[in-house]
NUSE-576364 format. One record per residue: residue in three letters; x, y, z of N, C-alpha, C, O in turn. Coordinates in Angstrom, 2 decimals. Example, Ala and Ser with C-alpha at 12.3 -4.5 7.8 and 13.67 -1.06 7.14 Angstrom:
! NUSE-576364
R   rest      n_c1      n_c2      n_c3     ca_c1     ca_c2     ca_c3      c_c1      c_c2      c_c3      o_c1      o_c2      o_c3
R    ALA     13.19     -5.69      7.80     12.30     -4.50      7.80     13.20     -3.30      7.80     14.24     -3.32      8.46
R    SER     12.85     -2.25      7.08     13.67     -1.06      7.14     12.90      0.03      7.87     13.41      1.14      8.04
***
This chain:
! NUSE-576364
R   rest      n_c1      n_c2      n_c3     ca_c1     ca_c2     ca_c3      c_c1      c_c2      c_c3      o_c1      o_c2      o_c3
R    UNK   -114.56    -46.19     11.97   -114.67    -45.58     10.65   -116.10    -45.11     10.41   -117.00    -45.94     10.58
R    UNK   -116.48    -43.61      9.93   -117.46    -43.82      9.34   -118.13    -44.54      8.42   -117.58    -45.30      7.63
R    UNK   -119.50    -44.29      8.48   -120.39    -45.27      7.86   -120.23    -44.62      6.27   -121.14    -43.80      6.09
R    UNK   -119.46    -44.73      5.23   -119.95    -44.28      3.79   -120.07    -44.91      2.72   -119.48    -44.72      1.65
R    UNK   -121.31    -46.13      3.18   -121.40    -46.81      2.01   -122.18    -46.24      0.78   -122.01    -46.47     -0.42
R    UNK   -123.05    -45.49      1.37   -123.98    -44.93      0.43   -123.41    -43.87     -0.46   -124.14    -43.41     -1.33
R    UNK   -121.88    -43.34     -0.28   -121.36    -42.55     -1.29   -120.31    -43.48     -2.50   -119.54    -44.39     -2.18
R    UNK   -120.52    -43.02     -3.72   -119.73    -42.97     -4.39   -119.15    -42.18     -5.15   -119.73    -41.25     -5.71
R    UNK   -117.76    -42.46     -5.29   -116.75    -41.75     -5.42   -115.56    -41.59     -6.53   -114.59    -42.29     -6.24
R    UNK   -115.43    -40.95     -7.54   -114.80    -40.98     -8.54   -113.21    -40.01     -8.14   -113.11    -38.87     -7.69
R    UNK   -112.17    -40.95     -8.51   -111.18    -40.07     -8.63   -110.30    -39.94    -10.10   -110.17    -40.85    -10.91
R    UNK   -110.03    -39.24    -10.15   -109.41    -38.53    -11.00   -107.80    -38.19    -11.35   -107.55    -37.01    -11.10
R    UNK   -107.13    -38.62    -11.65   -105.77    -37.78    -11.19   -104.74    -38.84    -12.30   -104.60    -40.05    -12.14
R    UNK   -104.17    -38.12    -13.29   -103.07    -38.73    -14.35   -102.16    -39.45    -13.26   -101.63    -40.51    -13.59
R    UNK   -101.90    -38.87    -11.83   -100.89    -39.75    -11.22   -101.31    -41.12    -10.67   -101.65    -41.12     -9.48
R    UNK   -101.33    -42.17    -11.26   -101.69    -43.35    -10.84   -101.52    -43.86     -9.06   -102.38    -44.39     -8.35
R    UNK   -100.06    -43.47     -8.69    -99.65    -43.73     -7.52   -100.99    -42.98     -6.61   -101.85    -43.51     -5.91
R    UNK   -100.72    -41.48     -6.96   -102.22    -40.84     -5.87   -103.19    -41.06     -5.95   -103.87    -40.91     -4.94
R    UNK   -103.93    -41.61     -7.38   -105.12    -41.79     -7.90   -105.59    -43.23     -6.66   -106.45    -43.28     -5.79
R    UNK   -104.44    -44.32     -7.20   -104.92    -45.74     -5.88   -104.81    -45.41     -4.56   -105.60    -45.81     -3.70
R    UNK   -103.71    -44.56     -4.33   -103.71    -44.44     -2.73   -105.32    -43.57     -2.15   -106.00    -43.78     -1.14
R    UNK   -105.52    -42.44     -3.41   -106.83    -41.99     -2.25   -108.08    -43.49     -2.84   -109.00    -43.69     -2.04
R    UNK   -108.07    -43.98     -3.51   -109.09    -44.94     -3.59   -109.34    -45.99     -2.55   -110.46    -46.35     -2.20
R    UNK   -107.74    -46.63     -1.90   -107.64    -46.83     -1.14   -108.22    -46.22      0.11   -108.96    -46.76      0.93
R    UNK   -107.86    -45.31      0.09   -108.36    -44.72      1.90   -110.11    -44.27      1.64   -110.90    -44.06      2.56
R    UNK   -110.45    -44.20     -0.02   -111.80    -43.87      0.53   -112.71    -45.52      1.01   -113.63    -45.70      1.81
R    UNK   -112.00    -46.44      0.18   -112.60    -47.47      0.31   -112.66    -48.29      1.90   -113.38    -49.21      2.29
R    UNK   -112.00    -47.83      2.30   -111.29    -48.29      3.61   -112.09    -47.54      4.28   -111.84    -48.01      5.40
R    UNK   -113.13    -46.44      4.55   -113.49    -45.48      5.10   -115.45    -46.23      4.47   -116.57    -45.94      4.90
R    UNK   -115.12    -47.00      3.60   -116.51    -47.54      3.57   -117.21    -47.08      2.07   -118.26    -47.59      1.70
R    UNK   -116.56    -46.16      1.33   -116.91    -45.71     -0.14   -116.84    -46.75     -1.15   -115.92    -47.58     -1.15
R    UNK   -117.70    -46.74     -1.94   -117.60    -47.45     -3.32   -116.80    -46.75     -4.15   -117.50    -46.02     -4.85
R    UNK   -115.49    -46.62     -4.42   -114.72    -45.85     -5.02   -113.94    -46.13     -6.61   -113.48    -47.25     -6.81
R    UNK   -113.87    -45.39     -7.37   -113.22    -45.82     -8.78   -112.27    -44.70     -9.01   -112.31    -43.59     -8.47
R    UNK   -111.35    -45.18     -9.96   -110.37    -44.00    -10.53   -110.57    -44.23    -11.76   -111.06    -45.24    -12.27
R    UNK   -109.91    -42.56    -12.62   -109.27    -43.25    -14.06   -108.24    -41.83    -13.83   -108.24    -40.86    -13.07
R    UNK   -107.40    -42.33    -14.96   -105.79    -41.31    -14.54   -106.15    -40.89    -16.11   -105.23    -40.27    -16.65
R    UNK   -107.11    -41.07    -16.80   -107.25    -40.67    -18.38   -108.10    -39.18    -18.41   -109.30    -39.34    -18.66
R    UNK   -107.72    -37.92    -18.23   -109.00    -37.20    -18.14   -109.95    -36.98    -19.64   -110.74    -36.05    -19.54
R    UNK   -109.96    -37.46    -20.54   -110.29    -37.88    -21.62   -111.15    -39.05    -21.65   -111.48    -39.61    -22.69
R    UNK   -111.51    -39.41    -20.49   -112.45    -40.37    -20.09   -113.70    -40.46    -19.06   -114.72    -41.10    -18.83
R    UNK   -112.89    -39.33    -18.55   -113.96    -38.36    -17.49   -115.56    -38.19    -17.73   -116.55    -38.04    -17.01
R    UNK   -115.33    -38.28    -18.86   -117.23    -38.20    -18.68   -117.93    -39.68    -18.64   -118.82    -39.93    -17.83
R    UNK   -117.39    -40.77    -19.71   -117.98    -41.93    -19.90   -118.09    -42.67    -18.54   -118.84    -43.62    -18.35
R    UNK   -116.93    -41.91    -17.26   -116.55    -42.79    -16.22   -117.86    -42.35    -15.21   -118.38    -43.13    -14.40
R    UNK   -118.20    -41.14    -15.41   -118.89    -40.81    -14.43   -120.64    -41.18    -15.45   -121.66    -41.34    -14.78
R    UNK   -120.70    -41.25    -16.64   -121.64    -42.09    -17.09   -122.15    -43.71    -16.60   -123.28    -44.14    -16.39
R    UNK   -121.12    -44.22    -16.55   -120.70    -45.69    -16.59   -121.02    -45.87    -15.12   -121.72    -46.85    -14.84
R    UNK   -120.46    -44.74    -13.72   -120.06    -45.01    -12.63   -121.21    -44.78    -11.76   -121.69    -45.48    -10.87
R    UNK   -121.56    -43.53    -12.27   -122.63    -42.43    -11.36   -122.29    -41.94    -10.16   -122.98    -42.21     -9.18
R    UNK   -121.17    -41.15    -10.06   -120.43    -40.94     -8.50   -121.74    -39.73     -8.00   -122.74    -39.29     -8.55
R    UNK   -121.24    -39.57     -6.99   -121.68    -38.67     -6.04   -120.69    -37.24     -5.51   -120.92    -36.12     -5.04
R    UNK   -119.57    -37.98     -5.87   -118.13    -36.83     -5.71   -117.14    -37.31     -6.66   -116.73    -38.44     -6.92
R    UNK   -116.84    -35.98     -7.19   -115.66    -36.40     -7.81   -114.78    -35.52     -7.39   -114.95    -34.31     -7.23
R    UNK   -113.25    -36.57     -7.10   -112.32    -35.90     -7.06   -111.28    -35.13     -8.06   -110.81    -35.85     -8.94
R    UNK   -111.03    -34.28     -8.05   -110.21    -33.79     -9.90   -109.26    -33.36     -9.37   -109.30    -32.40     -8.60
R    UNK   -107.90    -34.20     -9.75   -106.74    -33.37     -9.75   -106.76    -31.97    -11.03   -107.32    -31.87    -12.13
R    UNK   -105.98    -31.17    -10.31   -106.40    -30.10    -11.61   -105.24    -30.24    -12.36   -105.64    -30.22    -13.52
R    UNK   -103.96    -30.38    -12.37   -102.69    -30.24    -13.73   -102.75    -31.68    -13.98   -102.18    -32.59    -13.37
R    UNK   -103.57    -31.74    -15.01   -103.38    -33.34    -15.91   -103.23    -32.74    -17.42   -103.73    -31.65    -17.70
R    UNK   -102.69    -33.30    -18.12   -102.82    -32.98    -19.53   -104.06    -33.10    -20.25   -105.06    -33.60    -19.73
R    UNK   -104.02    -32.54    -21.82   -104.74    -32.83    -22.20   -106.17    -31.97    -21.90   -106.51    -31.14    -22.75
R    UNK   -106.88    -32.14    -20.88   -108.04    -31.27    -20.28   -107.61    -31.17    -18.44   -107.64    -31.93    -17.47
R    UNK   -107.38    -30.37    -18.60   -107.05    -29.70    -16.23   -108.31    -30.17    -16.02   -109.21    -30.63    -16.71
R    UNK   -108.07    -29.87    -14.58   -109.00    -29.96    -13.73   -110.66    -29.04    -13.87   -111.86    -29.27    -13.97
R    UNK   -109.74    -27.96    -13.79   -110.60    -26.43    -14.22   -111.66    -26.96    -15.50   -112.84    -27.11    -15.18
R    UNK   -111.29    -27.21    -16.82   -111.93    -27.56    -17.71   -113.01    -28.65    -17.59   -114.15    -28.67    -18.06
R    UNK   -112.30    -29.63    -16.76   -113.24    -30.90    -16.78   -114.66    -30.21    -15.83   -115.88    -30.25    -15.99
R    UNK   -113.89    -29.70    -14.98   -115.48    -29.31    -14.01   -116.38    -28.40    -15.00   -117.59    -28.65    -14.93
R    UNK   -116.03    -27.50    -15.82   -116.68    -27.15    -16.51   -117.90    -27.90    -17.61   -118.99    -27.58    -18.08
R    UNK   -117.12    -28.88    -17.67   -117.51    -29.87    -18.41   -118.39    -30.76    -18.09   -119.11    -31.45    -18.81
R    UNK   -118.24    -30.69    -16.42   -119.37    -31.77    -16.01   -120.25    -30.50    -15.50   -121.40    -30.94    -15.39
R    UNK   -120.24    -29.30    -15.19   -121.21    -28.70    -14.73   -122.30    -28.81    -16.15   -123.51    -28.98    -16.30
R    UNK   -121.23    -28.63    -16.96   -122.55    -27.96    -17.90   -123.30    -29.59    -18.38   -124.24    -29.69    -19.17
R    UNK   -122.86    -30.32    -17.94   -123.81    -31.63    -18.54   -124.51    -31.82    -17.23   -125.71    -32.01    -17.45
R    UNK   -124.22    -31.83    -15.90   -125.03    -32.24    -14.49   -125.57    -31.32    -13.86   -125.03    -30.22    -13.98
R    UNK   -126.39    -31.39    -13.28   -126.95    -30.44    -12.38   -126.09    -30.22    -10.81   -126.13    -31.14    -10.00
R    UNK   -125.32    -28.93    -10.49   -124.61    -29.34     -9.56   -125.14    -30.09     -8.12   -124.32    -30.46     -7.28
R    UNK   -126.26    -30.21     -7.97   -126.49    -31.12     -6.96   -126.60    -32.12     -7.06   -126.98    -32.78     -6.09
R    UNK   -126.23    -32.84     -8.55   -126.16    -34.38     -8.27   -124.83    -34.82     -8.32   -124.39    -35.87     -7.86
R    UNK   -124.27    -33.99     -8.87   -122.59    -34.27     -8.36   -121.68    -33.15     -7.99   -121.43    -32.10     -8.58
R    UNK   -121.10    -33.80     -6.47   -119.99    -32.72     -5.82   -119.00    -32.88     -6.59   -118.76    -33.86     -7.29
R    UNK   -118.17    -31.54     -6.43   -117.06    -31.69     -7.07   -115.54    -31.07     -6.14   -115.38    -30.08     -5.42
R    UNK   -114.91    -31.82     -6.43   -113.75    -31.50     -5.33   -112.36    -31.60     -5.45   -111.80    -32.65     -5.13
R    UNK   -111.69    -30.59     -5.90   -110.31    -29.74     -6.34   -109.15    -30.80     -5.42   -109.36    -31.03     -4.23
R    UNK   -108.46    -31.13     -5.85   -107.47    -32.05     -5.48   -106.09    -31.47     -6.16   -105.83    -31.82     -7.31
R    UNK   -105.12    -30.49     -5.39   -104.72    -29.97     -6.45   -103.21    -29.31     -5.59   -103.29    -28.49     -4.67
R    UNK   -102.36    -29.69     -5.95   -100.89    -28.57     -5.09   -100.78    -26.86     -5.39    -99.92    -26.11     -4.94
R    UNK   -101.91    -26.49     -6.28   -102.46    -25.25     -6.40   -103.07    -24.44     -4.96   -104.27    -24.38     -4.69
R    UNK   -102.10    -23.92     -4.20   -103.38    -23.44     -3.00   -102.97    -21.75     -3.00   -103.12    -21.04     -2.00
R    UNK   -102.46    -21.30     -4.21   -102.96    -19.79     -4.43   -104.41    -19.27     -4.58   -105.40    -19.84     -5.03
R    UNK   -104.25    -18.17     -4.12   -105.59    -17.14     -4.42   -106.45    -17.56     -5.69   -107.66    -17.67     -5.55
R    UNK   -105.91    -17.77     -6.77   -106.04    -17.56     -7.68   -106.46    -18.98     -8.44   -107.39    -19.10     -9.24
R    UNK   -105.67    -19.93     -8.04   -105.88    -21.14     -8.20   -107.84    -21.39     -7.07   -108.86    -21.70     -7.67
R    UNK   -107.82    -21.28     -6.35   -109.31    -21.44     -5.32   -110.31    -20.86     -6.01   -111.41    -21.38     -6.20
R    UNK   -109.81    -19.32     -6.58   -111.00    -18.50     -7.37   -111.20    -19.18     -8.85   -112.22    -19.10     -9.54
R    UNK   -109.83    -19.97     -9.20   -110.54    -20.51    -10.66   -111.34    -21.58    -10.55   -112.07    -21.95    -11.47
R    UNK   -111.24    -22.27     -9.18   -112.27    -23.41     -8.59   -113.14    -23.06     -8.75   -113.65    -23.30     -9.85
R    UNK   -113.76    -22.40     -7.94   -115.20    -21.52     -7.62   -115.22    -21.49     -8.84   -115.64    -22.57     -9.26
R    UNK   -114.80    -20.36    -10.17   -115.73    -20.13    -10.98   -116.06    -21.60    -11.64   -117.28    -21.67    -11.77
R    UNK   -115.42    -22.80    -12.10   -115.58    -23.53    -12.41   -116.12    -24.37    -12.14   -116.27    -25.25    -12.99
R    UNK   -116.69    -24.52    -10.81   -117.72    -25.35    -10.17   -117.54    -26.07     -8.93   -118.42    -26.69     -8.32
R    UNK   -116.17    -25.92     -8.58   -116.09    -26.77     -7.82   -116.63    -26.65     -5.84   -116.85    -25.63     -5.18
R    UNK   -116.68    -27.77     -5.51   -117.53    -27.33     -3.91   -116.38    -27.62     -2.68   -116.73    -27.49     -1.51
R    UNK   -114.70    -28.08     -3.10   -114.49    -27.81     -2.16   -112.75    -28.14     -2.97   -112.38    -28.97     -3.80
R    UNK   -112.08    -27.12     -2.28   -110.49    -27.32     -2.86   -109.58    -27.85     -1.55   -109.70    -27.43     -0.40
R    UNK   -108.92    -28.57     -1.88   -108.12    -29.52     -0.64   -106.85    -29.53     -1.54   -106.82    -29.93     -2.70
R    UNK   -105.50    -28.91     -0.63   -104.44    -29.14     -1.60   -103.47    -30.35     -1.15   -103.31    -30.72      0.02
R    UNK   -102.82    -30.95     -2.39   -102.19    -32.00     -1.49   -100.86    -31.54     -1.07   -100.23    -30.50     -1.20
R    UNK   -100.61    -32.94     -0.41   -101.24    -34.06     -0.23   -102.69    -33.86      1.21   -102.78    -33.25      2.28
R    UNK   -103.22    -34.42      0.71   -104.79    -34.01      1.91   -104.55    -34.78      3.23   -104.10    -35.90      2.97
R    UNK   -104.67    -34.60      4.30   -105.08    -35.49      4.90   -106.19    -36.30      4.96   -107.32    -35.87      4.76
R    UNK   -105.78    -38.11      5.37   -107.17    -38.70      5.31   -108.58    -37.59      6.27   -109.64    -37.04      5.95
R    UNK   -107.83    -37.73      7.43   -109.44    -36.63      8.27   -109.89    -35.71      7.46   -111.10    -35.54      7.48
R    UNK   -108.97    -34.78      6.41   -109.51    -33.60      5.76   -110.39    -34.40      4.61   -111.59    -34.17      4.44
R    UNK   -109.92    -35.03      4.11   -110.83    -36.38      2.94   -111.96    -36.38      3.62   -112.94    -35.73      3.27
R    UNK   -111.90    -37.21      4.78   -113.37    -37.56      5.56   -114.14    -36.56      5.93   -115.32    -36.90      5.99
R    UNK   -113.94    -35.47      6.22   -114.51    -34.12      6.73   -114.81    -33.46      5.56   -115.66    -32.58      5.67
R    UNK   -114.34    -33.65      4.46   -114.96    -32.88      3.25   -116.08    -33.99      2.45   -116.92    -33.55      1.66
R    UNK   -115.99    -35.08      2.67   -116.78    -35.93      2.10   -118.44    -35.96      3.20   -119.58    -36.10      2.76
R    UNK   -118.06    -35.80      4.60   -119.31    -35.26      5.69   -119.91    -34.16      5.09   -121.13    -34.07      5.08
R    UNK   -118.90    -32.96      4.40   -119.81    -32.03      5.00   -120.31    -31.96      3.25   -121.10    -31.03      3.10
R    UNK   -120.07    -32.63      2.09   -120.55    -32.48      0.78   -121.43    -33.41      0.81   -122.34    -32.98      0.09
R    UNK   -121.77    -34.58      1.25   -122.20    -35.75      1.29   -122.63    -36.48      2.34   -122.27    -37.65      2.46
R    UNK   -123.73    -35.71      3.53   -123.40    -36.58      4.74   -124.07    -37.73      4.60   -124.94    -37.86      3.74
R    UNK   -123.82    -38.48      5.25   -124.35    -40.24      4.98   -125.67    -40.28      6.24   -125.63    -39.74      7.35
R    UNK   -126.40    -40.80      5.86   -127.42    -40.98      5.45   -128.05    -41.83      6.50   -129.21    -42.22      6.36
***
């Protein structure tokens, strides 16, 4: 397994079941990892947490994916936090609303773990 202790990792996603399973595999891979399935909590978590990546499912109620990144761009500087599209969206259109919104890398699910680990190398290499 790679070495990724030095990342941490916020996930995101109203679906509880996907939210633990990727927490699971990042933790298992050596990440300090947290979820919340509330996106209405999204900011205090990454206050509270201080990730290094966050993962955002984008169709959650309440505030998407799209919005929240907006939301953390305009409060963070994008180099202190990656941001990374987690999303069954893999139209044209869906990728380009990534980009404008901030995000640094779109993975549709379900991801593979290697594609997880290979996007977390190349946003975050350890150190």
């Amino acid at each position: 397994m790679p070495n990724n202790h030095s990342r941490r990792v916020l996930v995101v996603d109203d679906n509880r079941d996907n939210a633990e399973s990727l927490v699971r595999l990042l933790e298992a891979s050596g990440c300090a990892a947290q979820l919340t399935t509330d996106p209405m909590n999204v900011m205090a978590a990454i206050n509270a947490f201080r990730p290094d990546i966050v993962f955002l499912d984008i169709g959650m109620p309440d505030l998407d994916g799209y919005q929240l990144a907006h939301h953390i761009r305009a409060r963070y500087r994008k180099e202190s936090i990656r941001l990374v599209a987690l999303t069954g969206y893999a139209d044209h259109m869906g990728r380009s609303r990534g980009r404008i919104a901030g995000f640094d890398a779109h993975l549709i699910k379900p991801a593979s773990p290697e594609l997880i680990q290979s996007t977390l190398d190349t946003l975050f290499p350890a150190h």
